[in-house]
C-alpha positions in Angstrom: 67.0 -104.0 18.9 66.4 -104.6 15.4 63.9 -102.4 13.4 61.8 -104.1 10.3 62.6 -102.2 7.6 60.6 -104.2 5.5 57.0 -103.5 7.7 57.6 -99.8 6.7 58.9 -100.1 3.0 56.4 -97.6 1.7 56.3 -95.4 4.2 59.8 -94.6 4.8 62.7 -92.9 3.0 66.3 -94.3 4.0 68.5 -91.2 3.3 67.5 -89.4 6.6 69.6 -88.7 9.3 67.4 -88.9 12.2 63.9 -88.9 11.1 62.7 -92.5 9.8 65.8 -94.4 11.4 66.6 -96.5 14.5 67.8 -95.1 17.2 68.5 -95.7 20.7 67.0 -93.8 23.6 69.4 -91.6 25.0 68.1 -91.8 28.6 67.9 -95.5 28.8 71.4 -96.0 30.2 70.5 -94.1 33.0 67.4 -96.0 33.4 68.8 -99.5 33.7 71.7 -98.6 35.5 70.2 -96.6 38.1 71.4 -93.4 37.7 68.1 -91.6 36.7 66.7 -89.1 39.0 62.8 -90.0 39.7 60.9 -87.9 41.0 61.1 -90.0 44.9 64.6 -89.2 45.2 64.1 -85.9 45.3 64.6 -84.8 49.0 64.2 -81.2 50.9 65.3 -80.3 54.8 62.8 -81.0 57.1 60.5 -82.6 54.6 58.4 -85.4 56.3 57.1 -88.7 54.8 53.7 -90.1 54.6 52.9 -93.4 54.6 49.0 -94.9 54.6 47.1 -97.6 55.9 45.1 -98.9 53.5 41.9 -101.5 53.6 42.4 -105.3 52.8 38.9 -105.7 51.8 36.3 -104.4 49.1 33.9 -103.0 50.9 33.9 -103.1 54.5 32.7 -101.2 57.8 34.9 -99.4 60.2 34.0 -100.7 63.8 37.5 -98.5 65.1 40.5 -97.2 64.7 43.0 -97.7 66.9 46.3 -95.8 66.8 47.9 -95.2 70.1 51.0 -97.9 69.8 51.6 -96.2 66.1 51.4 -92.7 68.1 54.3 -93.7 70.5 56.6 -94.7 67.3 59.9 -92.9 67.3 59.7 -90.1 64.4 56.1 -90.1 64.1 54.9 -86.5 63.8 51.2 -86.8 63.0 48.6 -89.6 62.3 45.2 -88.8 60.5 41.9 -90.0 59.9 38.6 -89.2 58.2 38.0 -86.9 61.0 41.1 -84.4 60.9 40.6 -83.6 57.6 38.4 -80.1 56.9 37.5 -81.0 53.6 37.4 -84.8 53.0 35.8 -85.2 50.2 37.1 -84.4 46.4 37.2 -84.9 42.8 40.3 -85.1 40.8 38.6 -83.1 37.9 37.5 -80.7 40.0 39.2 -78.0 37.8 37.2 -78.8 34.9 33.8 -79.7 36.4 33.7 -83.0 35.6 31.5 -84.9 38.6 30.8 -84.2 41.6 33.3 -84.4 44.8 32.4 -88.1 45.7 35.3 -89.4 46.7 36.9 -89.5 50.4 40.5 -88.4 51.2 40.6 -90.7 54.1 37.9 -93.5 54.2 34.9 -92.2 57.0 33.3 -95.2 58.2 33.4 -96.9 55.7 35.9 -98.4 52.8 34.6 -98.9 49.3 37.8 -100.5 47.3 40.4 -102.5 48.1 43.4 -100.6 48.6 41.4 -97.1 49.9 43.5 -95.2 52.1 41.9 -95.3 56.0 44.5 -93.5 57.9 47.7 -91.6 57.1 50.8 -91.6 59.0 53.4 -88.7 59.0 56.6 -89.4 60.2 60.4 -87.7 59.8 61.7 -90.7 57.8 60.2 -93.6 55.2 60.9 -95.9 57.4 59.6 -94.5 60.5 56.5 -94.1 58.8 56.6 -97.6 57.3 56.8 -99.3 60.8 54.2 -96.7 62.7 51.8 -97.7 59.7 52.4 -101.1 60.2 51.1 -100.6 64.2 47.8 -99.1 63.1 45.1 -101.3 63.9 41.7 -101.0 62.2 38.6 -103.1 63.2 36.5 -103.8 59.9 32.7 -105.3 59.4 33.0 -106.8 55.9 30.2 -106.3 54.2 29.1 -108.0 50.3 31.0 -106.6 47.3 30.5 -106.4 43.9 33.2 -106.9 41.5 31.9 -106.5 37.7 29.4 -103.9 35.8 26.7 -106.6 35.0 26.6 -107.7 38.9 26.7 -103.9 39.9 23.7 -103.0 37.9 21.6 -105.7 39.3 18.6 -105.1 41.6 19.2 -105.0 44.9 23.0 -105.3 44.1 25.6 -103.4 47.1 25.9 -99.8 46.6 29.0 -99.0 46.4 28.5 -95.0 47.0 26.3 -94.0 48.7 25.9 -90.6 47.8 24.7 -91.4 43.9 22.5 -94.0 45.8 23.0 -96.4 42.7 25.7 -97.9 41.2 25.9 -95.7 38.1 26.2 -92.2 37.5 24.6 -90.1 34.8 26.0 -87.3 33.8 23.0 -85.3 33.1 23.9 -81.8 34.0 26.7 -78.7 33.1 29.5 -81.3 34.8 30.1 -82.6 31.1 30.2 -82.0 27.6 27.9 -83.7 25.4 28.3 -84.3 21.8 25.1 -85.3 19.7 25.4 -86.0 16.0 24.3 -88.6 14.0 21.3 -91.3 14.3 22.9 -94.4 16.0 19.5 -96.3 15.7 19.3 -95.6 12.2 22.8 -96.8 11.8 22.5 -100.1 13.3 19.1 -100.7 11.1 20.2 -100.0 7.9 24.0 -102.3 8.5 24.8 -105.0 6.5 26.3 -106.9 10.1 25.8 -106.2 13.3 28.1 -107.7 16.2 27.6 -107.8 19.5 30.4 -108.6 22.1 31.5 -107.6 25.6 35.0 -105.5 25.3 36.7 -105.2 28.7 40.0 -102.1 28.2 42.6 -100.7 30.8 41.3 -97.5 32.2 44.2 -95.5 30.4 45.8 -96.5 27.2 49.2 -96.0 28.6 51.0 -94.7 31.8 54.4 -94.0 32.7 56.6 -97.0 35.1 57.3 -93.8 37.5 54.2 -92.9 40.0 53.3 -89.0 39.6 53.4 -87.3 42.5 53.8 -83.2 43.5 55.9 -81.5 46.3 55.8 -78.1 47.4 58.6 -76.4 49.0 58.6 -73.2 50.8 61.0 -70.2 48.6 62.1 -67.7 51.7 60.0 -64.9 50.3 56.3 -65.9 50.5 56.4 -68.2 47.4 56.5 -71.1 46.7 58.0 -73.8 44.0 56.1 -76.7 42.9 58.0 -80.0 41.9 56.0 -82.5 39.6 56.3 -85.1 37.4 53.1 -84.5 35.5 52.2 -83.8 32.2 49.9 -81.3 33.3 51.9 -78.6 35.1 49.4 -76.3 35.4 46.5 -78.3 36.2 48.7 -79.3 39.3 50.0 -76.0 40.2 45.7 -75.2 39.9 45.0 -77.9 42.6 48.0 -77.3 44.3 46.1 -73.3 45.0 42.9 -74.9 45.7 44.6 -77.3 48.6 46.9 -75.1 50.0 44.5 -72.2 49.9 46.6 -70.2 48.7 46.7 -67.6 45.4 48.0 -68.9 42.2 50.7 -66.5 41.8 52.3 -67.7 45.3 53.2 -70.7 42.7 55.0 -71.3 40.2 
């Protein structure tokens, strides 16, 4: 790789060691020849593997669930549904207070999303796991879908959740922080140009190739050490209390 000079001329000096000049990442050998350790190859005795079944359509009914042949897999340990979890409902920003807990752990009678998870299989190996999932057998009802904002906010348009009861949200309580200054009507009146166009953006700016992900694994003497990936350390070892019920300091 070859850096422009040229496209920085005034904004960097060349008698610098480090700062201001080319240099190669030091972990990218690892990375393209495969020596890196990601966070999946980490690996703990006894630890079991999950694997889920997720729905082929965007918004569909569940008629049944059928997982008997997936239950007789060898290595299969446990297979859940909406129905064996306490709590199945959750935000991700639960920590924070942003939104209400709207969304399902595992799909209950419904699936909203392509991709949403419908039933999760536990098993002593990947592959184990892989295959029992591949048994499960889910009868679905497809039902109509909507696909972009403008046909979402039309009348009589499918809900997609059902507990806002619309298709948009307003965050018009505590679960957010508001920021008022300025007069945007004012400011639109009094420009010289005004341009109106429909901007479409990635949900996040920019994530890492590597999938984040959190294990935690039992110390011997009532505590326990959490493995993550995250930038956010502590906002996972924080959810990490809230799942496991457990106090904070049983973590670190």
């Amino acid at each position: 790789m070859e850096l422009r000079k040229s496209y920085f001329a005034d904004q960097r000096k060349d008698d610098l060691h480090e700062i201001g000049q080319p240099r190669p990442r030091s972990d990218s050998p690892g990375h393209v020849t495969g020596k890196t350790a990601y966070f999946a190859d980490r690996n703990f005795p006894g630890i079991l593997h999950l694997k889920m079944v997720r729905s082929p359509h965007h918004h569909a009914r569940i008629r049944s669930i059928d997982t008997s042949e997936a239950q007789m897999h060898p290595g299969v340990v446990k297979i859940l549904t909406a129905k064996d979890v306490p709590h199945n409902v959750y935000t991700i920003l639960i920590l924070i207070q942003i939104g209400p807990e709207d969304e399902t752990v595992l799909a209950d009678g419904k699936v909203r999303w392509k991709g949403e998870a419908v039933v999760a299989v536990l098993a002593e190996t990947e592959r184990a796991a892989q295959e029992a999932a591949a048994k499960v057998k889910v009868d679905y009802e497809v039902l109509p879908a909507v696909f972009d904002m403008e046909e979402a906010l039309k009348p009589g348009a499918p809900v997609v959740n059902e507990y806002h009861g619309r298709n948009y949200y307003l965050y018009d309580s505590g679960e957010c922080r508001k920021v008022r200054f300025g007069d945007v009507e004012a400011g639109f009146a009094g420009a010289d140009h005004v341009l109106e166009q429909t901007y479409q953006s990635s949900p996040i700016e920019h994530a890492p190739t590597e999938t984040t992900g959190c294990i935690v694994a039992p110390e011997g003497n009532d505590r326990f050490t959490c493995y993550t990936n995250t930038q956010a350390m502590f906002f996972t070892l924080d959810n990490a209390s809230i799942i496991l019920q457990m106090p904070g300091n049983r973590l670190h």
